[in-house]
N, C-alpha and C positions, 0 to 999 in steps of 0.2 A: 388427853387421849381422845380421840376421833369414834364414833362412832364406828366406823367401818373397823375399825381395829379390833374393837373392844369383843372378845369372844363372848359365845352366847351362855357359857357357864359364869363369866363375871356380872354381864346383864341380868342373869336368876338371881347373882347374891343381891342386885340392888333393886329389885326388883317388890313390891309390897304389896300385901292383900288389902283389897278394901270391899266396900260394903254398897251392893248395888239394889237397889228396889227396884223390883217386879210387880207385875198385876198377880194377882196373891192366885195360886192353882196355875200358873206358867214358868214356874221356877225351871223344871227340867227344859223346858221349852226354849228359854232363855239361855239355859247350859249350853243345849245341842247346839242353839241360832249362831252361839258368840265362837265355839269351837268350830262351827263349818266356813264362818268368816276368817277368824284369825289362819285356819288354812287355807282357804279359798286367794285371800289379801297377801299371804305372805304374812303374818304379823307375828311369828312366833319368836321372834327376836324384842317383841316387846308384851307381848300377853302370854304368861307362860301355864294359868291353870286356872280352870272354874270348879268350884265347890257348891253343891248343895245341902249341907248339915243334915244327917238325918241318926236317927235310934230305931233304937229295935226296942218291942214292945210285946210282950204276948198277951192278946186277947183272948178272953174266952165266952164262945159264945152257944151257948145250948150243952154246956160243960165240956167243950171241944176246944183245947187251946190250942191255938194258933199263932206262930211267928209272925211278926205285920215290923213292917215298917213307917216312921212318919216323919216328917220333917221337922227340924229345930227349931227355924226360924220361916214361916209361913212369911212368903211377899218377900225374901230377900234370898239374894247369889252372892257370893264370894267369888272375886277373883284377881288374882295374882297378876300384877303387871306393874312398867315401867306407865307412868303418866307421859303420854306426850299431847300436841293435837292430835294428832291422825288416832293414836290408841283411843284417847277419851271419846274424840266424837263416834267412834267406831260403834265405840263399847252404849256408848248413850243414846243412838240413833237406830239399837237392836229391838225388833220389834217385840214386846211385852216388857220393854223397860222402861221404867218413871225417872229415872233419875240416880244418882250416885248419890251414898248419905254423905252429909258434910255440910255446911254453910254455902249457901250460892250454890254457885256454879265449881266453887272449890273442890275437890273429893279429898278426904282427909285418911290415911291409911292405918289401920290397926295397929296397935303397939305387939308385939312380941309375946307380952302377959296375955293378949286378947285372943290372937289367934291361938296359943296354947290351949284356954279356957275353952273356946270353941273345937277344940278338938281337930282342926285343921293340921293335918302332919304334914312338915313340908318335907316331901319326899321328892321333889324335881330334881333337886341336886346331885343325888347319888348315881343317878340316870346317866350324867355327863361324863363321868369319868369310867361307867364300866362298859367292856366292848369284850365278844364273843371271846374263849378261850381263857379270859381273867381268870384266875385261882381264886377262890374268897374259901371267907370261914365265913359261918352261919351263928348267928348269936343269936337267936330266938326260936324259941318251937322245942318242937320233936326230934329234930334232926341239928340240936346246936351244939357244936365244938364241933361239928363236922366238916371235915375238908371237900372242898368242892371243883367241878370247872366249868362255869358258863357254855350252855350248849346254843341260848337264843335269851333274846332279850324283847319283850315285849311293852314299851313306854308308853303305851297308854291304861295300860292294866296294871304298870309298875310292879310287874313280875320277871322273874327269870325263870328257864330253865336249866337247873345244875345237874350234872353226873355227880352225886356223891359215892365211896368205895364205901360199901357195907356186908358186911360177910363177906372179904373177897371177891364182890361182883359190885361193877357199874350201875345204878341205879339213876333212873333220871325225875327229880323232882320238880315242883315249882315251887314257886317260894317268893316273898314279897318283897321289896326292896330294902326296907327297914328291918329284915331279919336277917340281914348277911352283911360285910363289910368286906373291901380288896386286902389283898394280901401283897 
């Protein structure tokens, strides 16, 4: 099968995360740079998502706690993509990037157990098959075993918004993509 063939939802399934070194304090910097290229270039048929790991943490400081966020892994991005030339050197030639982790010049991709562990949800896939007016049910939350109908679909936020019927009236929510499935 050709390349030009191959739809962009089979591309995601073969698609792998790996593990990119940054100069440590330009992680998000790195995120924005490789996301305004891969659209800028056209490359979304082969770079499909960057990740920056992070938790949530509460601080307290003068007995005032506070919600704070920090990153997992200081000096490293995650991102989802087919390996080609064009993708690698894309991705290797983004300014605050050292390098891909792996041997050489090789980039070696996470196994399945690893991105789990890191807590990376791959949520690209669910994106491809749902388009405005879908039916779904909602399996998580507040609002689950609820029926629903796509009113907008927003892929970069990997949100929707659903009319659910609740008390006899239209309600329109959002809701994340990993909490609903098609019907």
């Amino acid at each position: 099968m050709s390349d030009k063939v191959e739809s962009r939802a089979d591309r995601a399934k073969r698609a792998k995360w790996y593990v990119v070194h940054t100069y440590s304090g330009h992680e998000n910097k790195v995120k924005a740079n490789i996301e305004k290229m891969v659209e800028n270039r056209g490359m979304i048929d082969d770079i499909f998502e960057v990740a920056v790991p992070t938790e949530e943490y509460i601080d307290t400081k003068g007995g005032k706690k506070k919600l704070k966020e920090r990153k997992l892994f200081p000096g490293y991005v995650l991102v989802k993509m087919i390996v080609n030339d064009v993708s690698w050197y894309l991705v290797r030639n983004t300014r605050g990037v050292t390098g891909f982790v792996g041997p050489g010049s090789k980039p070696v991709p996470l196994t399945d157990e690893e991105v789990k562990a890191l807590g990376v949800q791959d949520t690209t896939l669910p994106s491809i098959d749902l388009k405005e007016k879908d039916v779904i049910k909602v399996t998580t939350g507040p609002f689950e075993n609820f029926m629903g109908t796509i009113e907008s679909i927003n892929l970069e936020k990997k949100k929707v918004k659903v009319f659910v019927s609740m008390f006899g009236r239209e309600t329109l929510v959002e809701l994340d993509f990993d909490q609903i499935e098609k019907l």
